[in-house]
N, C-alpha and C positions, 0 to 999 in steps of 0.2 A: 142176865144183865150183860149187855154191852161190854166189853172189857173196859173203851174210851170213858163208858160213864160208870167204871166201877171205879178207876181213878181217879175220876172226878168226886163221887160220892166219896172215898178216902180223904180227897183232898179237902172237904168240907166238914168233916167230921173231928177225923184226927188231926191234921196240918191247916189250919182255917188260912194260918198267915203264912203259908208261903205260894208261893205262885206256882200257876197251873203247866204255864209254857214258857220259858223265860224268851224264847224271839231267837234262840242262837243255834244254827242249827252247824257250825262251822266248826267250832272249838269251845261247846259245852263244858261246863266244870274245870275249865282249865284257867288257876288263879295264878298270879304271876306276884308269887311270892317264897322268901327264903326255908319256909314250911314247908314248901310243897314242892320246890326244885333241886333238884341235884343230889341226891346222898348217894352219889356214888364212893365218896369219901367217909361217909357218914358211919357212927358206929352202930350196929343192929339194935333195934329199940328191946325193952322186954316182952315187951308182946309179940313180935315176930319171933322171938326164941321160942315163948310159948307154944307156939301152930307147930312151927315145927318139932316143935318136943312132941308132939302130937302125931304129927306126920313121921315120925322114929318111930312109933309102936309100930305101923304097920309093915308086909313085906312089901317093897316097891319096885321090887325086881320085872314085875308086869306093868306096872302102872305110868301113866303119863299125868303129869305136872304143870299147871297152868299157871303161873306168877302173875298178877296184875301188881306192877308198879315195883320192878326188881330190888330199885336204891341201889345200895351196894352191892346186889349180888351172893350176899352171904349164902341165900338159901341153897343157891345152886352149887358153891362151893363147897358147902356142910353133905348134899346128898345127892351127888350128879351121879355119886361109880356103886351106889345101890335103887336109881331108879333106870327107868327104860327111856324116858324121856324127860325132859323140860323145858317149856316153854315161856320165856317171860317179852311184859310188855313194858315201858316205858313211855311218858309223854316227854321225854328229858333228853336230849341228843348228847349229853357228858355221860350219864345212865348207859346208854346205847354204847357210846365208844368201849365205856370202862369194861362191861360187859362182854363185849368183842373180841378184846384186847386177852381175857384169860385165857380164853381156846380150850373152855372145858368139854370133853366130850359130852353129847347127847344133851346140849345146853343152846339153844336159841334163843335169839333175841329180836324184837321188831316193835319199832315207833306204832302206838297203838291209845286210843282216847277209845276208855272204856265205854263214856257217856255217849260216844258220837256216830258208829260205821257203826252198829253191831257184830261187828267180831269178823268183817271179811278176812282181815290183813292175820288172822290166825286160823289155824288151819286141823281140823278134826275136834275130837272129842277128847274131853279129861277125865281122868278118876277124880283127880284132888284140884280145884280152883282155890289158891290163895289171894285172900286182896284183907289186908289187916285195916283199912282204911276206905270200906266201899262207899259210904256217903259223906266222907271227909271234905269233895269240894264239891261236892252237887249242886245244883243253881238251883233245880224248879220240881216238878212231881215228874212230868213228861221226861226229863234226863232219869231222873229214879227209876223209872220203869223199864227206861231202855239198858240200864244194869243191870237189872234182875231178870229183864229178858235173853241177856249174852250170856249171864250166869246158866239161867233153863238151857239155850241154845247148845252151850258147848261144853253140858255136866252128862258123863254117861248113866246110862241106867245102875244104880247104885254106889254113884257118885257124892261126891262132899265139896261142897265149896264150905272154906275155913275162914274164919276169922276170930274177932278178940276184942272181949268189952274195951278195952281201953280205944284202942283205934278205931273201931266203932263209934262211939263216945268225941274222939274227939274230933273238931274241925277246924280248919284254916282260918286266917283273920280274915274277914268279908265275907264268910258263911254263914249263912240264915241259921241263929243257935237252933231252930227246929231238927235242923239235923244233928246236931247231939241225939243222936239212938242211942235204944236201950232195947234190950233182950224183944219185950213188948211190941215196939215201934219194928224191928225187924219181922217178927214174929205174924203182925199185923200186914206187913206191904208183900211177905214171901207168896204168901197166897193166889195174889193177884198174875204171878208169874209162872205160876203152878208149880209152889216152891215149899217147904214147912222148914220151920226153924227148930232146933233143939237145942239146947244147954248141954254141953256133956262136963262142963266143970262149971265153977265161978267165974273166971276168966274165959273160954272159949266157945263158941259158936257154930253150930254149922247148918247150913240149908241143904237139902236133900230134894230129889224129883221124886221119888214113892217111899212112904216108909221110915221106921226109924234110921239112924245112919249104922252101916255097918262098921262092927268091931272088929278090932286084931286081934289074931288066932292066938292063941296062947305061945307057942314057940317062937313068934314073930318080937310079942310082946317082952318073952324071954333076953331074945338077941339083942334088942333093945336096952333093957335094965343091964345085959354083962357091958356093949360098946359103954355105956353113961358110968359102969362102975369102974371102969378102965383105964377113963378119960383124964388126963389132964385137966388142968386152968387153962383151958384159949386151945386145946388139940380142937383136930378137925375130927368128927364121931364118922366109922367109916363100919 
C-alpha cells in the first residue's frame, strides 16, 4: 500500500474526525498561545525530568542529542559536560536567545518547526530525539506524518527518540482532543514511518528504527544510581 493512502486509511479508521491536510504548509502546528510559547523561564515540567532521568542511565559520552522544543534549556544544562553533542530546536525566538545566552559547550541551538521543513535547519543524525510533547499542537494527519517522518530521518541506527505519557497526552487549547495520545495511538501511527513504539516504564516511551530499544550497560547504569545518590535538592547531576 501506498504510504499517502496508508495514512489516509489510518485516518479513517483510527482518527475519523480529524483532518486529513489542514491547507498550511507555512507554519503547521504552530498555536499562538501561553501553553505553547515561551518557557524559557518556565520550571522543568515532571515529565521532562523523567526522559532525562532516563537519558542518565546511559553513557553519553559518544552520543549526540536532539531536543525538539528546548523551553528552558534545563536539559542541556543538566547534561552538556557528559554528552558529545546537543542539539535543540525551538519555534520561540525568547527560547532561542535564553539558550544562546548560557554558552554551554557542545549545546546548539536553531529556530525549527518540527511539523513543517523536515529537519533541513538540523544537521546529522541522533542517538537520543527528545520531544515530550510530539503531537501537543498538531493540526491535521499530513503534519503527523511529517513528524514521525524527521523523527525516522534524523534517529541513527539503534537510536531512541523519547518521550512521556503525560506530554504525549496532553495538548494546547485549540487542539483536536484526538490528539490526546495514548501508548496505542503512538504505537499505531510509528509504523507508518517505519518506526515501533515500546513502553519501557508507566511513564515513558520510546520509538526505535529496528528493534527493541537498547539498554544501559550496567556500569553506565551504576554511575548513574551513585551521581542521583549524591545529589542535592536542585544540584546539577554531572
Amino acid at each position: 500500500m501506498a504510504r499517502a493512502e496508508s495514512w489516509a486509511r489510518l485516518n479513517r479508521l483510527r482518527f475519523p474526525d480529524l483532518p486529513y491536510d489542514c491547507g498550511n504548509a507555512v507554519d503547521p502546528g504552530l498555536i499562538d498561545s501561553d501553553h505553547m510559547r515561551d518557557w524559557s523561564r518556565r520550571p522543568t515540567t515532571p515529565d521532562q525530568y523523567r526522559i532525562e532521568a532516563y537519558l542518565d542511565r546511559f553513557d553519553l559520552r559518544s552520543k549526540r542529542i536532539l531536543h525538539i522544543g528546548v523551553g528552558n534549556s534545563g536539559l542541556a544544562q543538566r547534561l552538556h559536560r557528559r554528552t558529545k553533542a546537543i542539539v535543540g530546536t525551538t519555534v520561540d525566538e525568547a527560547e532561542l536567545e535564553h539558550a544562546r545566552a548560557l554558552g554551554l559547550p557542545n549545546y546548539a541551538v536553531t529556530l525549527h518547526n518540527k511539523y513543517a521543513d523536515g529537519g533541513e535547519a538540523v544537521n546529522g543524525e541522533f542517538d537520543f530525539i527528545v520531544d515530550n510533547n510530539p503531537v501537543s499542537a498538531c493540526c491535521c494527519i499530513t503534519h503527523l506524518a511529517a513528524v514521525l517522518d524527521l523523527f525516522a530521518a534524523k534517529l541513527t541506527e539503534g537510536g531512541q527518540v523519547v518521550t512521556d505519557r503525560h506530554g504525549l497526552h496532553w495538548i494546547a487549547p485549540g487542539v483536536h482532543p484526538q490528539f490526546r495520545f495514548d501508548f496505542d495511538d503512538l504505537a499505531a501511527t510509528a509504523p507508518l514511518a517505519g518506526l515501533a513504539a515500546w513502553r519501557i516504564d508507566g511513564n515513558v516511551h520510546v520509538l526505535t528504527r529496528s528493534g527493541p530499544p537498547v539498554k544501559p550497560d550496567p556500569a553506565s547504569r551504576l554511575r548513574s544510581f551513585i551521581r542521583r545518590a549524591r545529589a542535592l535538592p536542585g544540584r546539577v547531576l554531572r
